[in-house]
C-alpha positions as CSV (number, residue, x, y, z in Angstrom):
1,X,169.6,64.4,67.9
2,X,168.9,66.5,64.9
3,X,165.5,68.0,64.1
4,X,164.1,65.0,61.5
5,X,164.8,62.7,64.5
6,X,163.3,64.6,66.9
7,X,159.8,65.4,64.5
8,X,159.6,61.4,64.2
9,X,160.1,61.4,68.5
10,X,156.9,64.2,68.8
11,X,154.7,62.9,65.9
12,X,155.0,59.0,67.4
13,X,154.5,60.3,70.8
14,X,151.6,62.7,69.4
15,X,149.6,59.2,68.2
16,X,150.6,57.6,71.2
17,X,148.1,60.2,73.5
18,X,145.9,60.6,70.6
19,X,144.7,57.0,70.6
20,X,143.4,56.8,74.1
21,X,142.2,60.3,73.5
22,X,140.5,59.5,70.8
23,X,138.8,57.0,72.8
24,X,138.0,59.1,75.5
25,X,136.4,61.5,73.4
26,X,134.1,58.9,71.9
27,X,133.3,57.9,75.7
28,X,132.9,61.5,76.3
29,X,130.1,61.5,73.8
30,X,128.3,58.7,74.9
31,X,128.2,60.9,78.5
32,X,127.2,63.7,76.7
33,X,124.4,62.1,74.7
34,X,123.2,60.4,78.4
35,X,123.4,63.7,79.7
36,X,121.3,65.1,76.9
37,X,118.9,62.2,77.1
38,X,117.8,62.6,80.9
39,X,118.4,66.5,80.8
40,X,118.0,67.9,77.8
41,X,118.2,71.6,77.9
42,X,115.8,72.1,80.9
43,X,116.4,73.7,84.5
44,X,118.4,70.5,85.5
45,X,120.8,70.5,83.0
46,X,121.2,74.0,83.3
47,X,121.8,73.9,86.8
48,X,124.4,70.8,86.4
49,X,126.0,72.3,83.2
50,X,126.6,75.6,85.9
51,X,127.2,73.4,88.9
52,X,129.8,71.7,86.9
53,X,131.7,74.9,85.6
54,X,132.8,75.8,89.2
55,X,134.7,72.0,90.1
56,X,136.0,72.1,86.2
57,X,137.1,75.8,86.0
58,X,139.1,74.9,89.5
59,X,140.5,71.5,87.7
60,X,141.4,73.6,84.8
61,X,143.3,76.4,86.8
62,X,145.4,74.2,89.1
63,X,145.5,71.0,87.2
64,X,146.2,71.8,83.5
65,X,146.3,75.4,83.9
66,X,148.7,75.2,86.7
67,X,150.3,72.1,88.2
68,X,151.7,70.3,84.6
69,X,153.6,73.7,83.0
70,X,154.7,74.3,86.4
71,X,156.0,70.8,87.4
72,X,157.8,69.5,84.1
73,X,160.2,72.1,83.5
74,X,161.3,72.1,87.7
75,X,161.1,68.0,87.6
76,X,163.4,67.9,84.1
77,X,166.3,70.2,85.6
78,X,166.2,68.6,89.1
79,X,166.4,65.0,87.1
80,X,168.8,66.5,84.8
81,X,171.0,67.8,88.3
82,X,170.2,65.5,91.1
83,X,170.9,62.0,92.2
84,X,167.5,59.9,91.3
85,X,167.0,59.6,95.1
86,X,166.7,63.5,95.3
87,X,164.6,63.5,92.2
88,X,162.1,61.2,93.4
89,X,162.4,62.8,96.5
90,X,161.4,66.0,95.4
91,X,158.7,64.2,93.5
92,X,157.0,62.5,96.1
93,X,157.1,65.9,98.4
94,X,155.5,68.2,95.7
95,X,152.3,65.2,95.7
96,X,151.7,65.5,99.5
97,X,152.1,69.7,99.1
98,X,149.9,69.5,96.0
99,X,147.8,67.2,98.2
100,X,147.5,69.6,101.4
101,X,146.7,72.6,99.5
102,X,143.9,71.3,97.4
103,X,142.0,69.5,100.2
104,X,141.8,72.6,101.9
105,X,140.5,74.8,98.4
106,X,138.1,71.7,98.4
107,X,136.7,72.7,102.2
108,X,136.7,76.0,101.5
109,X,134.7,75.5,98.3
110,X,132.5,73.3,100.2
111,X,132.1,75.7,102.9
112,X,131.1,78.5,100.5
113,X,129.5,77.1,97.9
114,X,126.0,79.4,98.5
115,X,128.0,82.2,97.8
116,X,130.2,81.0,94.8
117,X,126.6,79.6,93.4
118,X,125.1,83.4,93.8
119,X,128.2,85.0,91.8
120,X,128.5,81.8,89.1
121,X,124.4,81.5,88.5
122,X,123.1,84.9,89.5
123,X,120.4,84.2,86.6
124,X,119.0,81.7,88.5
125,X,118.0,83.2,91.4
126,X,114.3,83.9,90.2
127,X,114.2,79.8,90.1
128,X,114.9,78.9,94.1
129,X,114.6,75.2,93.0
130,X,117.4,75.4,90.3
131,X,119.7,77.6,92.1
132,X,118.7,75.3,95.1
133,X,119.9,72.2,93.3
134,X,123.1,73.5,91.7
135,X,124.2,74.2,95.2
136,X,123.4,70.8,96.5
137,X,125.7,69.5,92.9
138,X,128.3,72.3,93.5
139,X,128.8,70.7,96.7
140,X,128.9,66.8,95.6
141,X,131.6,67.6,93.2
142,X,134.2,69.7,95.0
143,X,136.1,66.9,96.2
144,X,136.8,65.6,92.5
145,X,139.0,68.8,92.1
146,X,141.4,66.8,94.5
147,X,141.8,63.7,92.7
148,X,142.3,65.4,89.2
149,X,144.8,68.2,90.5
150,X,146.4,64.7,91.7
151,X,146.3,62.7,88.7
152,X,147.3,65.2,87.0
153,X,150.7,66.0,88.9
154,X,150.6,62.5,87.9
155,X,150.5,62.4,84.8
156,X,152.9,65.1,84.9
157,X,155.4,63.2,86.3
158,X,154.6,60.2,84.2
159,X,155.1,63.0,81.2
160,X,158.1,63.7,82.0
161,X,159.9,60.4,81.6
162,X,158.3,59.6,78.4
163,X,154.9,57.6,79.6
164,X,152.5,59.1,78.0
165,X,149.8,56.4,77.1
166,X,148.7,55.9,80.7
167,X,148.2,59.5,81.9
168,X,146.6,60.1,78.4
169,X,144.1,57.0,79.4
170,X,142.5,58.4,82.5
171,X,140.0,60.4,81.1
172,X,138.5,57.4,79.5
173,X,138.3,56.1,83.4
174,X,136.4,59.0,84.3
175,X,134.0,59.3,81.3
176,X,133.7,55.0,82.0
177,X,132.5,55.9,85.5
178,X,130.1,58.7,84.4
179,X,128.3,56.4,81.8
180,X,128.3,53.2,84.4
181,X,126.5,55.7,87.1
182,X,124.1,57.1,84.1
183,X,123.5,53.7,83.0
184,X,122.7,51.7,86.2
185,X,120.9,54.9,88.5
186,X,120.2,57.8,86.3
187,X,116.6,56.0,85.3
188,X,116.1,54.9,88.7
189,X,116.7,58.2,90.2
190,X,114.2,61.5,91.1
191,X,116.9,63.4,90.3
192,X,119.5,62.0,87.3
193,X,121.5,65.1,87.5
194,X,122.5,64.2,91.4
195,X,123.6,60.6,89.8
196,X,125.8,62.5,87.1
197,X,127.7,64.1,89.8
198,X,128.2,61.1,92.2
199,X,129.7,59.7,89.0
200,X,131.9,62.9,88.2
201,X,133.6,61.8,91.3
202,X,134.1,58.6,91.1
203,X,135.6,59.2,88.0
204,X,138.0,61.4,89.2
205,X,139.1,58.8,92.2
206,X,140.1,56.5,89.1
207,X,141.8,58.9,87.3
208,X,144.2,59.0,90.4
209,X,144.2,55.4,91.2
210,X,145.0,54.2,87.6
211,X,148.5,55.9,87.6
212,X,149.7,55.2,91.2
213,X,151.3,51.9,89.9
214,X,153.0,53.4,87.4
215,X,154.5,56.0,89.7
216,X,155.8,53.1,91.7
217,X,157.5,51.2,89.1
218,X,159.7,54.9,87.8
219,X,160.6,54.9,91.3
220,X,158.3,57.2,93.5
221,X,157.6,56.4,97.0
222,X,154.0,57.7,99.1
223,X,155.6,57.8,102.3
224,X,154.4,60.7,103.4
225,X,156.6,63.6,102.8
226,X,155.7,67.5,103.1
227,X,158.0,70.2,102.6
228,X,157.0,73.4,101.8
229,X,160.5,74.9,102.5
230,X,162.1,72.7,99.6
231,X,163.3,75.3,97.6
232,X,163.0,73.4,93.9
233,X,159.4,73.2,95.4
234,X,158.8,76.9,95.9
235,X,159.6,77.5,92.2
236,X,157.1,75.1,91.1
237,X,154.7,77.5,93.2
238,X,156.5,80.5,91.6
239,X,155.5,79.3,88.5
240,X,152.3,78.2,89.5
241,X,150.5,81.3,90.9
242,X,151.0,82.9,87.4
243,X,150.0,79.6,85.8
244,X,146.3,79.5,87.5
245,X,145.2,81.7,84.9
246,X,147.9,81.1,82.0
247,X,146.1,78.4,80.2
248,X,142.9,78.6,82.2
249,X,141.9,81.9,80.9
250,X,140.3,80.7,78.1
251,X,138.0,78.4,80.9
252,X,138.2,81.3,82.9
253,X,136.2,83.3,79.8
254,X,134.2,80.0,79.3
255,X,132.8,80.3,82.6
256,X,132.1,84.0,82.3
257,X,130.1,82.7,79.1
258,X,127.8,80.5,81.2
259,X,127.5,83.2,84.1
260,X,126.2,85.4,80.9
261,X,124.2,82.6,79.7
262,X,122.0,82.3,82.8
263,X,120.7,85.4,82.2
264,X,119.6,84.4,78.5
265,X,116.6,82.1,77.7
266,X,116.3,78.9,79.3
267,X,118.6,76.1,77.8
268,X,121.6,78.6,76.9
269,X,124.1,77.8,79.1
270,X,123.3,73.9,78.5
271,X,123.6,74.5,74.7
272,X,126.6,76.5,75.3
273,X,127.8,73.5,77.3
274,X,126.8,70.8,74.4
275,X,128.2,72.4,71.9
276,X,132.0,73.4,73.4
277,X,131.9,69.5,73.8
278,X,132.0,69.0,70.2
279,X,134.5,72.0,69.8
280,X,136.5,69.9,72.2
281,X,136.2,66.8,70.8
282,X,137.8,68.1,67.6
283,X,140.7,70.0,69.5
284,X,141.4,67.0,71.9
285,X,142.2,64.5,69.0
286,X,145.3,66.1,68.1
287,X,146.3,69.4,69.6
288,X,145.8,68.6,73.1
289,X,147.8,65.5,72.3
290,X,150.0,67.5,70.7
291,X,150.9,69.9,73.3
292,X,151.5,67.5,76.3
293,X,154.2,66.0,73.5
294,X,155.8,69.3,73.6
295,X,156.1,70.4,76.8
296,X,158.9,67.8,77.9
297,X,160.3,67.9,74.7
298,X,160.4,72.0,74.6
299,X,161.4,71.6,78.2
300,X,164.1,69.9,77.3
301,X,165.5,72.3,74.5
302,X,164.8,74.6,76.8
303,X,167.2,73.3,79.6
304,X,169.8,72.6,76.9
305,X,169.9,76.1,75.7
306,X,168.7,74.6,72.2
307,X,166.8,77.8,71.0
308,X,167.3,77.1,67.5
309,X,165.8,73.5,67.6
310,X,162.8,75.0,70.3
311,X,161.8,77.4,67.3
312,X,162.1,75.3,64.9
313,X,160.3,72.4,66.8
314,X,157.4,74.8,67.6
315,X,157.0,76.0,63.7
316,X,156.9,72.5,62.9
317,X,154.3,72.0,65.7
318,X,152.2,74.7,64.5
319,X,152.1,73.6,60.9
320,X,150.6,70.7,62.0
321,X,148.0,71.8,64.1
322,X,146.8,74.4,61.2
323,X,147.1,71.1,59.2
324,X,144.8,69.1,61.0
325,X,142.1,71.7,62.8
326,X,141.4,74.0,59.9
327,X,139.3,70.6,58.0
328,X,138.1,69.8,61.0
329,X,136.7,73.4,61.3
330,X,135.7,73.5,58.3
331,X,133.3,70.5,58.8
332,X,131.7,71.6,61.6
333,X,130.5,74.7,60.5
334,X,129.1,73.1,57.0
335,X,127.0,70.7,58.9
336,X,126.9,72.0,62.5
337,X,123.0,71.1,62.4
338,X,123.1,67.7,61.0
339,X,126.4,66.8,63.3
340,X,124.3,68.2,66.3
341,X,120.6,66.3,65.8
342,X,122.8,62.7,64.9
343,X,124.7,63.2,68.4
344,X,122.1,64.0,70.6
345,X,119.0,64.6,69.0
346,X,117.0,62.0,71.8
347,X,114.8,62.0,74.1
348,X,114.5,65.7,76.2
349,X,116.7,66.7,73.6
350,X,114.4,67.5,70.6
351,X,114.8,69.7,68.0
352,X,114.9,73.3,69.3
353,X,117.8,72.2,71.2
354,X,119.1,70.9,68.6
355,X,118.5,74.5,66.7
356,X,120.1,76.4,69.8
357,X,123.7,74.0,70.1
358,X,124.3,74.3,66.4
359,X,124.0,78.0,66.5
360,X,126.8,77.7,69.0
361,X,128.8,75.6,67.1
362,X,129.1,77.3,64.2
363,X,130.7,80.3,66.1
364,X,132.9,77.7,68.2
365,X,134.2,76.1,65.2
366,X,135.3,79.3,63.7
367,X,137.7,79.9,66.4
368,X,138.9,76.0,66.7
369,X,142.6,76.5,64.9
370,X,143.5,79.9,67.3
371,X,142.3,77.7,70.5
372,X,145.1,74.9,69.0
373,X,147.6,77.7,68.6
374,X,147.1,79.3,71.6
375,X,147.9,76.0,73.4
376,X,150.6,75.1,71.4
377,X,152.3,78.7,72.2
378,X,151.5,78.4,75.9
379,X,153.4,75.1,75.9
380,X,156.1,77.2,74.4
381,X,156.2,79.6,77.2
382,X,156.0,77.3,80.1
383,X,159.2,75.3,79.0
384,X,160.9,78.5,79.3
385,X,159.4,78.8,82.9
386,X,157.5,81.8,82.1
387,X,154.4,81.4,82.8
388,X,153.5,85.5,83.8
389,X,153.8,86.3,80.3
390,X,150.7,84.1,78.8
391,X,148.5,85.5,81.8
392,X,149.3,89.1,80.8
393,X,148.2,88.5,77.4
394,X,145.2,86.1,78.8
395,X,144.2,89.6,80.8
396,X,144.0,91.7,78.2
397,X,141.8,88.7,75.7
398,X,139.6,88.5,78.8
399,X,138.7,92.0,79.2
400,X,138.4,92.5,75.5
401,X,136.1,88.8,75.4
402,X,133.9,90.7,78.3
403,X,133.1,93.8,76.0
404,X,132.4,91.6,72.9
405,X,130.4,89.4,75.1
406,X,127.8,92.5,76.1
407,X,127.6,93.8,72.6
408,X,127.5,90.4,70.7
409,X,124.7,88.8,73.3
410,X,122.2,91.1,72.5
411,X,121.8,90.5,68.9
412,X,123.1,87.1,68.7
413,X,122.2,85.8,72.4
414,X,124.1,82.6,73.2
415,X,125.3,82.3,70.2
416,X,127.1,85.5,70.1
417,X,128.9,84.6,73.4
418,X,130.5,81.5,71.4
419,X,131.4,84.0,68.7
420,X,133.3,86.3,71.7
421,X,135.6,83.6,72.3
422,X,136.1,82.6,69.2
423,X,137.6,86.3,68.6
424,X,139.4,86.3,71.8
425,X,141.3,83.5,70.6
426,X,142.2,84.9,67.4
427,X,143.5,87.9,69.5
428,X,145.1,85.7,72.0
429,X,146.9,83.6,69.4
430,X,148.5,87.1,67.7
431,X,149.4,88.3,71.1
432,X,151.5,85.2,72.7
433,X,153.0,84.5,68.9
434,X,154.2,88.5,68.8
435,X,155.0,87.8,72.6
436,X,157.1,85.0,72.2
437,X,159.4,86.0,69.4
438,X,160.3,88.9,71.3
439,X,161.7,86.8,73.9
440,X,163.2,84.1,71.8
441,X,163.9,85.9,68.7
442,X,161.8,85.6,65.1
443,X,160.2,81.9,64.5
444,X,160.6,80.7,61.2
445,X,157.2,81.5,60.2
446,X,157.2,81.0,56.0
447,X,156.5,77.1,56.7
448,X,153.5,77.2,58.8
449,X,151.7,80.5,57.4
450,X,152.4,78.8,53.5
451,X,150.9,75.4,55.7
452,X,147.8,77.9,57.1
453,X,146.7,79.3,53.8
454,X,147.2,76.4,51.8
455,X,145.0,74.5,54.0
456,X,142.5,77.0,54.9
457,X,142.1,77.3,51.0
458,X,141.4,72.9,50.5
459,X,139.0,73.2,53.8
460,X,136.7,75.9,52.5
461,X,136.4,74.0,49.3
462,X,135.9,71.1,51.0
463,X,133.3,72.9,53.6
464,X,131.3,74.1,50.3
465,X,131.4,70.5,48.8
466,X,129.9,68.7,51.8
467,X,127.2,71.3,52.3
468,X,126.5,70.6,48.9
469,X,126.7,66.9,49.0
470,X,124.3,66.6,52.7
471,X,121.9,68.9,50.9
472,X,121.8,66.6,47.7
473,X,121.6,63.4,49.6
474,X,119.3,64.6,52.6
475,X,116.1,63.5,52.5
476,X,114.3,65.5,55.5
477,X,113.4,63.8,59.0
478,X,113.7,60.6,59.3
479,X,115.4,58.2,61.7
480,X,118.3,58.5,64.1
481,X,120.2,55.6,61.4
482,X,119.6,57.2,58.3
483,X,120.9,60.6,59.6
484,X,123.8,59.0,61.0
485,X,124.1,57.5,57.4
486,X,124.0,60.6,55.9
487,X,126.2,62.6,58.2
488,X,129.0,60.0,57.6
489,X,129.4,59.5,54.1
490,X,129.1,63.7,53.7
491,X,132.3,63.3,56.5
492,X,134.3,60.6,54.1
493,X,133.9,62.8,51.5
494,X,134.9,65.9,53.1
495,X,137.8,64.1,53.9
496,X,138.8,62.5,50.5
497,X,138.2,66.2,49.2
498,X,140.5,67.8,51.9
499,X,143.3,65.0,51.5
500,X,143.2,64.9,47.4
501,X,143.1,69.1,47.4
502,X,146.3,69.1,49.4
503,X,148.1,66.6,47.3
504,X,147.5,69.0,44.6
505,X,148.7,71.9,46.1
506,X,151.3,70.6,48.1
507,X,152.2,67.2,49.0
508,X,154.1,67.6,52.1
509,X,151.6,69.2,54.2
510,X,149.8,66.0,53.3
511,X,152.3,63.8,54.5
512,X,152.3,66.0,57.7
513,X,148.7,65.4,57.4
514,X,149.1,61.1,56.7
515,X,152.0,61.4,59.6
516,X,149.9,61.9,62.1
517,X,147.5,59.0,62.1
518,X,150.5,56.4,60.9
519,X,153.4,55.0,62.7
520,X,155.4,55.8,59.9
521,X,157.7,58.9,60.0
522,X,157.5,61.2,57.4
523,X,160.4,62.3,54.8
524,X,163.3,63.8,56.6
525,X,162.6,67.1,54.3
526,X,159.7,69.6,55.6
């Protein structure tokens, strides 16, 4: 297959996740925004938005941060090698070992969840009745860490013989089971922030039970089958004890952030919380997409001893990512304010919380391309089975994100924790880039730095002329419908601007640009 061909596969496969992640993140809005409206930025959203990090950092670390990079790579060679009884075989045995391991992390959690709650909220312990009710949500959530480390071996699987609609479509399961709790108990209930957990696991049981179907029609069997002497199963958990803090270093510094942030004025770990959503919302449409593309496809190159078309598939990856992230920072921090009153500015939400997030944001979006690259570049590594190499970069970003943290909080308070990992991430990107050509060799890099600068140039322009346009056309506070109004045609025409300023200076970034939100391929030449 030569490299046109295989662009077309990744950018048809990229639209394929992006869809359902698309919707998901919409979903995930509407949670946010019932989250905001029962919690606001008071002692019980600060004690969820804390409880929370300790069930999502361990999700991170041995679902996406662990289980996926691990698993593809080991599945694709043992498929590649062995009979398809063997494969599924092997398949089925890593589910039930994935299975065993977690329930007892989930026990264990359980068990010490006072103590974990002391070290994750030690800011809280001058409020019993907060740090008293993140333990009591701590421990309602640990067991969703088991069905997502589950559905996303999964998805894993799923990923690796091309299906990637379905596992892309779970998260929209779980945010559907956080709203239908919010909606039918939250108002009912003392406590709303107890009802948002209950419904943080029940999403996570449907994030499982979606994809079991699916997993039985490619050929997997649930017999029970546990084998921790399988020896294709003992690299997976080679490459997964490095890979617990590979690509969940960056959650790792996030919940160092909100650790930090309980010491700071009431509301900042909640507005830290509030506004990394929107941060994510902008990286999940595409990069995240992007990357669980690549990893079977770099896998494969990988396998084939293809290093020619890995680096230049990964060039081509990161060309689009700059492409599509630099805009979309761009637009965030010209109307970070606006963006955050329209999305949640309702009831305990009001408008010092509204003051706080965008603060936050504005730092966040600053860092929003490096978080794409650094993903995109850890997708690299782990379909060359190296997953030591991105932690001992992520080690040295986290101890430098630690002293920016202490100097930037005291000046800047929450908001200067968003701008630590913001900077981290610049570092972090430089560091696996530098990193990786010295293991596969120099990356074509005149194509996606002429791609960066280009677009970084139309996205400032286009940042300056929708602060311009929102200031001309706002008309100070008014109602939910006319800010929305607003906020939407400043967004169209941030958009038209960014679109007609690339065809100007270079037309082929924008068909990289029109690519990825059309079924049709674009030109053969890049």
């Amino acid at each position: 297959m030569d490299h046109d061909e295989r662009r077309r596969k990744i950018l048809r496969s990229t639209l394929e996740v992006t869809v359902p992640t698309a919707v998901s993140r919409l979903l995930g809005y509407v949670r946010d925004l019932l989250q905001a409206f029962y919690l606001g930025t008071g002692p019980a959203a600060d004690a969820f938005t804390v409880a929370y990090t300790i069930p999502n950092l361990l999700r991170r670390l041995t679902a996406e941060g662990a289980v996926t990079p691990a698993f593809v790579p080991v599945f694709m060679r043992v498929e590649g090698e062995r009979s398809r009884e063997e494969t599924w075989r092997f398949a089925t045995r890593a589910f039930f070992d994935l299975a065993l391991v977690v329930s007892g992390l989930v026990l264990l959690g359980i068990l010490f969840a006072p103590g974990l709650v002391r070290v994750i909220a030690f800011g809280f312990r001058s409020d019993p009745a907060k740090e008293a009710l993140t333990l009591q949500l701590t421990r309602v959530m640990f067991p969703y860490i088991l069905f997502v480390s589950l559905a996303a071996l999964a998805g894993a699987i799923l990923n690796s013989r091309r299906r990637f609609f379905v596992p892309a479509s779970t998260p929209v399961l779980f945010n559907v089971a956080f709203i239908a709790a919010a909606l039918l108990l939250a108002s009912r209930s003392a406590q709303p922030a107890l009802v948002f957990a209950w419904g943080v696991v029940a999403g996570g049981v449907l994030q499982l039970a979606i994809q079991i179907p699916f997993l039985v029609k490619e050929g997997m069997s649930f017999r029970f089958r546990a084998s921790f002497r399988d020896p294709d199963i003992r690299r997976v958990a080679r490459l997964m004890v490095p890979g617990l803090f590979a690509t969940g270093l960056y959650q790792v510094n996030f919940a160092l952030s909100r650790m930090l942030a309980s010491v700071l004025p009431q509301g900042s770990a909640a507005s830290l919380y509030y506004s990394s959503r929107v941060e994510e919302l902008a990286l999940g449409l595409f990069s995240i997409s992007l990357a669980s593309v690549l990893l079977p496809t770099l896998a494969d190159r990988a396998s084939s001893r293809d290093v020619s078309g890995l680096k230049s598939t990964l060039a081509f990856s990161l060309k689009l990512v700059f492409v599509a992230t630099l805009p979309a920072a761009a637009g965030l921090l010209a109307l970070s304010r606006p963006i955050m009153e329209v999305l949640f500015k309702r009831g305990e939400f009001g408008a010092s919380s509204a003051a706080m997030t965008a603060g936050c944001l504005v730092f966040f979006a600053a860092g929003l391309p490096f978080l794409a690259a650094v993903k995109i570049l850890s997708t690299a590594f782990f379909s060359l089975e190296d997953t030591r190499t991105p932690v001992r970069v992520g080690v040295a970003v986290m101890a430098v994100y630690l002293g920016l943290s202490v100097v930037l909080m005291g000046p800047l308070e929450v908001r200067g924790l968003a701008l630590a990992l913001s900077l981290s991430q610049l570092l972090n990107s430089f560091l696996l880039f530098g990193a990786l050509e010295r293991k596969v060799g120099p990356v074509p890099k005149l194509g996606f730095l002429g791609s960066f600068f280009k677009a970084a140039a139309a996205a400032a322009l286009m940042g300056v002329a929708v602060r311009l346009f929102f200031g001309a056309i706002h008309r100070g506070p008014a109602g939910t419908l006319r800010q929305a109004e607003e906020l939407a045609a400043s967004v169209i025409l941030g958009i038209v601007v960014y679109v007609t300023l690339l065809l100007l200076i270079d037309r082929r970034d924008a068909r990289s640009l029109r690519a990825l939100f059309s079924r049709r391929p674009p030109e053969a030449r890049r």
